[in-house]
N, CA, C and O atoms as a MOPAC input file, in Angstrom:
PM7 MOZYME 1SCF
protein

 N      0.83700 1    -1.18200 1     0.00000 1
 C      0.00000 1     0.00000 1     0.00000 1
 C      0.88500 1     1.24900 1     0.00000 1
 O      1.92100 1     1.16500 1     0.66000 1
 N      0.65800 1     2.27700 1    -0.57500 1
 C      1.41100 1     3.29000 1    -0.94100 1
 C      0.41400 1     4.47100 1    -0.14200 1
 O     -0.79900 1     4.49900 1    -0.35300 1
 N      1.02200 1     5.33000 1     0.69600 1
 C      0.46800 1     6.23100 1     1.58600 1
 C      1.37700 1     7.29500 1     1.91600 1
 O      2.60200 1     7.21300 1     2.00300 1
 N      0.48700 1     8.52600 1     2.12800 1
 C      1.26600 1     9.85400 1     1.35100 1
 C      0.42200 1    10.23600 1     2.48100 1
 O     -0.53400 1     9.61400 1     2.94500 1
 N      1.11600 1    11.79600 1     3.00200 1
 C      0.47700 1    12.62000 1     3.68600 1
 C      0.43600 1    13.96300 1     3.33300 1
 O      1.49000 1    14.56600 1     3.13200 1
 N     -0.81000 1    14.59500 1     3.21500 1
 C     -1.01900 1    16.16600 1     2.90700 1
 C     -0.43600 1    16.91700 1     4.00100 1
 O     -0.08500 1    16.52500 1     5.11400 1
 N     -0.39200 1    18.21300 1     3.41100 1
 C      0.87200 1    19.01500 1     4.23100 1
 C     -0.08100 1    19.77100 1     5.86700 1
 O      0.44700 1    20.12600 1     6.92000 1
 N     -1.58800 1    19.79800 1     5.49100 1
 C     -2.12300 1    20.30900 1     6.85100 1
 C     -2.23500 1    18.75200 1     7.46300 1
 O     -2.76300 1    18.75700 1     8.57500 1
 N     -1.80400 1    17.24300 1     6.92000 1
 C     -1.79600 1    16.19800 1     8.25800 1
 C     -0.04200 1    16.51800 1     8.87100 1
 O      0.22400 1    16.55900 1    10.07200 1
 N      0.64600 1    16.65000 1     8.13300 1
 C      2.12900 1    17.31100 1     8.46700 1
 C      1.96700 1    18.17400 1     9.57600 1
 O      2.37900 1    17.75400 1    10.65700 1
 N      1.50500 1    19.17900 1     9.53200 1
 C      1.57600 1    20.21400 1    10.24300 1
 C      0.61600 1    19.95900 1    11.80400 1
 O      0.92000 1    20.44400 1    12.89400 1
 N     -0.61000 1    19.04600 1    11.50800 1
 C     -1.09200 1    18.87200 1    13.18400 1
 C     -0.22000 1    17.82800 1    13.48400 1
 O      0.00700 1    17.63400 1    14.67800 1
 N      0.62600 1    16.70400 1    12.18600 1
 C      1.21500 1    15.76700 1    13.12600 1
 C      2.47200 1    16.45500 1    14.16800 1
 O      2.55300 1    16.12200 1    15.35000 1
 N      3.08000 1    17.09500 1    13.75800 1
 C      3.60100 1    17.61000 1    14.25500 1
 C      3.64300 1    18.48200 1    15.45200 1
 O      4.65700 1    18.64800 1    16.12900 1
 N      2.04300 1    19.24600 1    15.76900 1
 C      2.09700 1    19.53400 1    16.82300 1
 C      1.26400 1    18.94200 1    18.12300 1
 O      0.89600 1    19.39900 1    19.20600 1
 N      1.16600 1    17.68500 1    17.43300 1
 C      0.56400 1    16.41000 1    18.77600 1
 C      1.51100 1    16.36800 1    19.38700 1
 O      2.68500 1    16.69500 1    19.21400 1
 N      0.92300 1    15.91700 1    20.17600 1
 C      1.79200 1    15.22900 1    21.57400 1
 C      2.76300 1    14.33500 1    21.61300 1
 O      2.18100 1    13.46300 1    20.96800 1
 N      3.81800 1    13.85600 1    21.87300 1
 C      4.69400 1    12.96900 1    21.44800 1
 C      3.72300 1    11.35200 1    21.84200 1
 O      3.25600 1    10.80100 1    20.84600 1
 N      3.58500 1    10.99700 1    22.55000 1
 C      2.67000 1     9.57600 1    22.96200 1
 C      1.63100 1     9.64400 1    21.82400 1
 O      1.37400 1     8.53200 1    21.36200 1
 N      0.86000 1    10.84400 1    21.16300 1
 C     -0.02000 1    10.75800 1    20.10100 1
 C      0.51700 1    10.54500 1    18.96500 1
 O     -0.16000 1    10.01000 1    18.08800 1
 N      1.82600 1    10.90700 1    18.72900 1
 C      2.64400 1    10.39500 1    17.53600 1
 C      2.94000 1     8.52500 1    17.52100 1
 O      2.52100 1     7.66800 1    16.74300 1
 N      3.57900 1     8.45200 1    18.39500 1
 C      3.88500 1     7.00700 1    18.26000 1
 C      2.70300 1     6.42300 1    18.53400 1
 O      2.62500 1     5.26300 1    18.13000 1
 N      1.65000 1     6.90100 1    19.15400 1
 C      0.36000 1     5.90200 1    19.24200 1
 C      0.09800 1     5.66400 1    17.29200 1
 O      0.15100 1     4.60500 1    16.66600 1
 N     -0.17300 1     7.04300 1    16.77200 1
 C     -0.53900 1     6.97700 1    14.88300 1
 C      0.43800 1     6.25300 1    14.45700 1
 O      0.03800 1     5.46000 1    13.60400 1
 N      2.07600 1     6.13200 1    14.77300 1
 C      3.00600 1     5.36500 1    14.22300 1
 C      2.72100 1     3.48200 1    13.98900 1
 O      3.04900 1     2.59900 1    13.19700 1
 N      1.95200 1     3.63400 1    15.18100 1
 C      1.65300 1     1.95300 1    15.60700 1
 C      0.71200 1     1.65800 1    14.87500 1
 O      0.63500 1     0.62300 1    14.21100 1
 N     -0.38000 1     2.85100 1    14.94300 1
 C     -1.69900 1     2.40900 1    13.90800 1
 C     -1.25100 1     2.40300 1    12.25900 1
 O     -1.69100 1     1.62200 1    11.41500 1
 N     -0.59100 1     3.12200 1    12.10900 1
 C     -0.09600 1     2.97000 1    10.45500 1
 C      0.75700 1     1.90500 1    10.28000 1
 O      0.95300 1     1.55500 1     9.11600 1
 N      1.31000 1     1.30900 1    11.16600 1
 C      2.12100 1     0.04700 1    10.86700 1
 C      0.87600 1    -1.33800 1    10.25800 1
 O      0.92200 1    -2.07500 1     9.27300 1
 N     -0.16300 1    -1.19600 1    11.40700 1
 C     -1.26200 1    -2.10600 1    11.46700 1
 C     -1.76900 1    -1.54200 1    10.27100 1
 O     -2.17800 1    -2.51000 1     9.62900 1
 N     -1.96100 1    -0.54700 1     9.64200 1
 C     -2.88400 1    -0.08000 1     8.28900 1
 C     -2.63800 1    -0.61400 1     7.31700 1
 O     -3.35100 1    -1.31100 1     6.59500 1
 N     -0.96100 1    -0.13600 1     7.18600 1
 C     -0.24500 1    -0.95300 1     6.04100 1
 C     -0.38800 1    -1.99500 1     5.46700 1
 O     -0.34100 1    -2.12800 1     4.24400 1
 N     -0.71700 1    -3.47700 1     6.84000 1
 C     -0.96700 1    -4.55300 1     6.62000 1
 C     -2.64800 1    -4.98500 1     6.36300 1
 O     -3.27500 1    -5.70800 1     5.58900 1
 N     -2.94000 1    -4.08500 1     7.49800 1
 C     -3.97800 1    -5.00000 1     7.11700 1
 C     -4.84300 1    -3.34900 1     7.65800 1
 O     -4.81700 1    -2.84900 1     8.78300 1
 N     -5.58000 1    -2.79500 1     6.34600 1
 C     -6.61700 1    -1.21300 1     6.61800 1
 C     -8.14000 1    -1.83700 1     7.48800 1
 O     -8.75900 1    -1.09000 1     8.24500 1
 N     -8.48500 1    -2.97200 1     7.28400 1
 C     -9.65800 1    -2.90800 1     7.97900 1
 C     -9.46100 1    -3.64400 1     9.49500 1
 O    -10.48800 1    -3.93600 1    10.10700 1
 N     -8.18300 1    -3.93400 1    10.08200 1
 C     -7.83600 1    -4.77400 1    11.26500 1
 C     -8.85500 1    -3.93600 1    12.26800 1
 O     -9.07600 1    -2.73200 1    12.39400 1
 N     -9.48700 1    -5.36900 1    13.06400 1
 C    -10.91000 1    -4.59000 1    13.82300 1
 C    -10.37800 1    -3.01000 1    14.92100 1
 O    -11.15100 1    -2.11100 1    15.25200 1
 N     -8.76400 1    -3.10500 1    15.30600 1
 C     -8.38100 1    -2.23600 1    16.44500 1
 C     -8.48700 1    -0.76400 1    15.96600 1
 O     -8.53600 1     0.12100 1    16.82000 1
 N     -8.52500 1    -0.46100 1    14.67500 1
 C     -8.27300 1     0.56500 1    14.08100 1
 C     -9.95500 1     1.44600 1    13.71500 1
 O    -10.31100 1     2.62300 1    13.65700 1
 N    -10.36100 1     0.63500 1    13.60600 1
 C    -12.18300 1     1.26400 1    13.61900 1
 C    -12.41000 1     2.05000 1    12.70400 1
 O    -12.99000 1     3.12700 1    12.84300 1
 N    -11.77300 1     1.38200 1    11.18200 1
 C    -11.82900 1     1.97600 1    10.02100 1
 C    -13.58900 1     2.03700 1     9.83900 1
 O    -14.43900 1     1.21700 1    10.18700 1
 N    -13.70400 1     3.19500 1     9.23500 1
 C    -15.06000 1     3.68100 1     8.74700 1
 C    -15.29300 1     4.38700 1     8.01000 1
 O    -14.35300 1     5.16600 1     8.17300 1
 N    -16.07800 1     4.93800 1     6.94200 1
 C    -16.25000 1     5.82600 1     5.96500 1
 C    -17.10900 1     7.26900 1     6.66400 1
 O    -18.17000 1     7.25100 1     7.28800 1
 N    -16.59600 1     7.98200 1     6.45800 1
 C    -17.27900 1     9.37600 1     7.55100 1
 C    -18.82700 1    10.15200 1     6.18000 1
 O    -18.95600 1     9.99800 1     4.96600 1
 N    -19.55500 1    10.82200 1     7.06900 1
 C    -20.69000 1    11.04800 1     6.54400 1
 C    -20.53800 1    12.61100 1     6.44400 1
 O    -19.50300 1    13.27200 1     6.37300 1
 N    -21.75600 1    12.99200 1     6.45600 1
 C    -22.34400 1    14.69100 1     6.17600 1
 C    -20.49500 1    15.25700 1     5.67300 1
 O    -19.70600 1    14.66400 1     4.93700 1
 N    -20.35900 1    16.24900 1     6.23100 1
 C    -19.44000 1    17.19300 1     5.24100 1
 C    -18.12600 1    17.10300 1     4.58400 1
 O    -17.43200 1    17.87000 1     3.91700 1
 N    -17.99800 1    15.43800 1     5.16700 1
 C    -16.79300 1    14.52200 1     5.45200 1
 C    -16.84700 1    13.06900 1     4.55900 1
 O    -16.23800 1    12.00800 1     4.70000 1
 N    -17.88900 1    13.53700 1     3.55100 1
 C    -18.44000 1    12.23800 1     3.13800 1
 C    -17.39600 1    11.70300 1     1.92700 1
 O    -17.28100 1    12.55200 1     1.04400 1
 N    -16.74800 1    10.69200 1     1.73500 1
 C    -15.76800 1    10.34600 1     0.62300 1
 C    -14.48700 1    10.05000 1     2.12800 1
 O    -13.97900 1     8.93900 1     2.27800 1
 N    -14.30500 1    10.71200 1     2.66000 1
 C    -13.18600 1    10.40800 1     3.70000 1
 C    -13.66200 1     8.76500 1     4.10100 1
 O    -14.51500 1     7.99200 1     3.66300 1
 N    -12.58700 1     8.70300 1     5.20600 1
 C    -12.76700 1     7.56900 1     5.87300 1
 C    -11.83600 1     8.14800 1     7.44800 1
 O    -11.18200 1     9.19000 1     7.47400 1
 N    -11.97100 1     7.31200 1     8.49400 1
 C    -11.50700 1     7.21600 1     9.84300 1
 C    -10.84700 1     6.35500 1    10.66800 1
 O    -11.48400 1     5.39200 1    11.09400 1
 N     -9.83700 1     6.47900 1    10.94900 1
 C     -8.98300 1     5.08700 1    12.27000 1
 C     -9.26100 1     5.72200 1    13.37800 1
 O     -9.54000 1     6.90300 1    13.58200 1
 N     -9.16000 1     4.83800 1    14.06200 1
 C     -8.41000 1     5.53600 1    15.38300 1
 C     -7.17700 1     5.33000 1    15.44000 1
 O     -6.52600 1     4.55100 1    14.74400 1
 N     -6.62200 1     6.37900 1    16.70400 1
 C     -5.40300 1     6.22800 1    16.67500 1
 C     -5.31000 1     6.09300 1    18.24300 1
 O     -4.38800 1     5.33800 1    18.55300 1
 N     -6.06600 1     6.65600 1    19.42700 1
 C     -6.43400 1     6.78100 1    21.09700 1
 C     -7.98100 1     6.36100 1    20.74100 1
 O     -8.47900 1     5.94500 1    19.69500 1
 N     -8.46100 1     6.60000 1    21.85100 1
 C     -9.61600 1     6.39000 1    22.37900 1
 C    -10.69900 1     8.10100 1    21.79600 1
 O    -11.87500 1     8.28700 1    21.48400 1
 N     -9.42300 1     9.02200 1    21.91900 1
 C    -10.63400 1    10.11100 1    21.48700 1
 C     -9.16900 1    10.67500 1    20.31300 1
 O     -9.00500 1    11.88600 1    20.46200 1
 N     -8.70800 1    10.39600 1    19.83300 1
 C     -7.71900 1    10.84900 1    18.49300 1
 C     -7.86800 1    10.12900 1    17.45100 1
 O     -7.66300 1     8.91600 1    17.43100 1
 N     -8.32300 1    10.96800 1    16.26700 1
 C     -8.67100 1    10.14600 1    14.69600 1
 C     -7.68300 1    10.43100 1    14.14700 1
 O     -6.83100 1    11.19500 1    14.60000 1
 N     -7.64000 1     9.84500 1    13.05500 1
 C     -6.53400 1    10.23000 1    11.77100 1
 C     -7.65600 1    10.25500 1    10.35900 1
 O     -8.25100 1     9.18100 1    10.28100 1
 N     -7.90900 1    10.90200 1     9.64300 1
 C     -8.50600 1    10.97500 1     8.55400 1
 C     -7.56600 1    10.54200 1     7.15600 1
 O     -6.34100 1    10.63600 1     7.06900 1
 N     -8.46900 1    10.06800 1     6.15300 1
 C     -7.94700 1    10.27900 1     5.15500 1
 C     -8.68100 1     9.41400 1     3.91400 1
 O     -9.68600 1     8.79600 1     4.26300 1
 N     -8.32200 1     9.31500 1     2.63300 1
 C     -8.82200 1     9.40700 1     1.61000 1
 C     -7.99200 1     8.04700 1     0.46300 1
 O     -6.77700 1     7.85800 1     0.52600 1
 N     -8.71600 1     7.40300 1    -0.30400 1
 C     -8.50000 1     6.37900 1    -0.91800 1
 C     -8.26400 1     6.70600 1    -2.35000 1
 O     -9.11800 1     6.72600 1    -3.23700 1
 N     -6.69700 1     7.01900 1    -2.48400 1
 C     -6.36200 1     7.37400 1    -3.95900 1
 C     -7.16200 1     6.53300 1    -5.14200 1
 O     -8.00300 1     6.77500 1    -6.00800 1
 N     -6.45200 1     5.47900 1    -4.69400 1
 C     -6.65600 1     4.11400 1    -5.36500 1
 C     -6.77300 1     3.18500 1    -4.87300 1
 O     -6.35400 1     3.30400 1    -3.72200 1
 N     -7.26400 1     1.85100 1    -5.13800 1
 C     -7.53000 1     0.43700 1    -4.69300 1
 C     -5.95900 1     0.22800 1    -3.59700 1
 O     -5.94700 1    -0.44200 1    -2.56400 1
 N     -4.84500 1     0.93200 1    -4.12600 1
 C     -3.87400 1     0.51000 1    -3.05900 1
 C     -2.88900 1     1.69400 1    -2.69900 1
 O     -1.72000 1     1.68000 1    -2.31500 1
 N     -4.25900 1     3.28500 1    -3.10100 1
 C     -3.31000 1     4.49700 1    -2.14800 1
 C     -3.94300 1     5.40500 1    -1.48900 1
 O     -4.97700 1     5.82900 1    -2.00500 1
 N     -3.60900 1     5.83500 1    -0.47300 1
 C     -4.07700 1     6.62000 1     0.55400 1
 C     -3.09400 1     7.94000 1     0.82000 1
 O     -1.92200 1     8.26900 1     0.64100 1
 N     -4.15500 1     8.40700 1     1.28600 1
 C     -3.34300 1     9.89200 1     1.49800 1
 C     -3.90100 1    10.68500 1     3.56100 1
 O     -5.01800 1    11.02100 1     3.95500 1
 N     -3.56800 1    10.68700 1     3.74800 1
 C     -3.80300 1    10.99200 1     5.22400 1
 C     -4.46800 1    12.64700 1     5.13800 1
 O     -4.11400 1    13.27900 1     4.14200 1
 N     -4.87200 1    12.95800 1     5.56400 1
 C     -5.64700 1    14.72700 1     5.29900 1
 C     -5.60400 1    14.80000 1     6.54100 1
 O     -6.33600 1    15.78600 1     6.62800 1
 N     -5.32100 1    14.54300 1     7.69300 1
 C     -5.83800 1    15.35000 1     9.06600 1
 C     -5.66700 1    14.46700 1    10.12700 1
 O     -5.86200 1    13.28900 1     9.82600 1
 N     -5.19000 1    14.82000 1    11.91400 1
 C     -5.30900 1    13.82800 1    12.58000 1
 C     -5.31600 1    15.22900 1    14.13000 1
 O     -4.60300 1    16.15800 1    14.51100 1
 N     -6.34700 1    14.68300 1    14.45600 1
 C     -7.15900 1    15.58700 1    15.91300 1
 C     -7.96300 1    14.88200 1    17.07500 1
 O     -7.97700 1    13.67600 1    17.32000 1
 N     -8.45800 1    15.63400 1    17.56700 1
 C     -9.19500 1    14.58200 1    18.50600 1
 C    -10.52200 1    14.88900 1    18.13000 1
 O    -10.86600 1    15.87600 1    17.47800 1
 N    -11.22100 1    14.03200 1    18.55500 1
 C    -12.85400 1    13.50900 1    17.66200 1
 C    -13.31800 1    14.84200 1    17.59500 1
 O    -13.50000 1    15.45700 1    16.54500 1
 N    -13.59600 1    15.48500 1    19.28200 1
 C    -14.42200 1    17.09500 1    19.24100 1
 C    -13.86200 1    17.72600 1    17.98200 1
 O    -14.52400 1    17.92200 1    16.96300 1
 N    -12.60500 1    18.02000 1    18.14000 1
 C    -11.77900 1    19.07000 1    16.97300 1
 C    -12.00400 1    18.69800 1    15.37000 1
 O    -12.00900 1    19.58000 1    14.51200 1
 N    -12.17400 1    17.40100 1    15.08700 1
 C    -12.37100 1    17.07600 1    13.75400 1
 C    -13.70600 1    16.60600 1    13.31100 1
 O    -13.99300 1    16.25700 1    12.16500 1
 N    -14.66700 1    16.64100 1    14.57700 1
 C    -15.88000 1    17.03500 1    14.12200 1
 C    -16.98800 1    17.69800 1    14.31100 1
 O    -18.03000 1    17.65600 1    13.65800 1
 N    -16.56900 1    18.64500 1    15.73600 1
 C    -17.27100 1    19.45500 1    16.62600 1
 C    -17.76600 1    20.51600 1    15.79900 1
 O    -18.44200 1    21.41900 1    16.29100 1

């Protein structure tokens, strides 16, 4: 799987928390292999968000992002649930 990140997921990854980084590090390892593994709580997001999709990455931290192709992804965003959909 080939996975790319847009420059505003760059910029919040960067100003997470260090434990919120390596928590997304762990979940993208698991993505790689396997995108629908039940821990990750892949889902397709609705109303203004509709075409995206969702992991988790914590208990209240998502990672967003978008399905180039049958085998590419691109990451768009990673916040905590309120912030990315409040």
């Amino acid at each position: 799987m080939r996975i790319e990140f847009h420059r505003w997921f760059k910029k919040r990854y960067k100003k997470a928390p260090i434990n919120i980084r390596r928590q997304f590090n762990e979940r993208l390892f698991i993505f790689e292999k396997s995108p629908f593994y039940p821990l990750l709580n892949n889902h397709p997001l609705t109303g203004n968000r509709k075409g995206q999709w969702s992991i988790n990455v914590t208990g209240d931290w998502r990672a967003i992002y978008i399905w180039r192709d049958e085998d590419a992804v691109i990451f768009l965003d990673i916040n905590t649930h309120s912030n990315l959909y409040g």
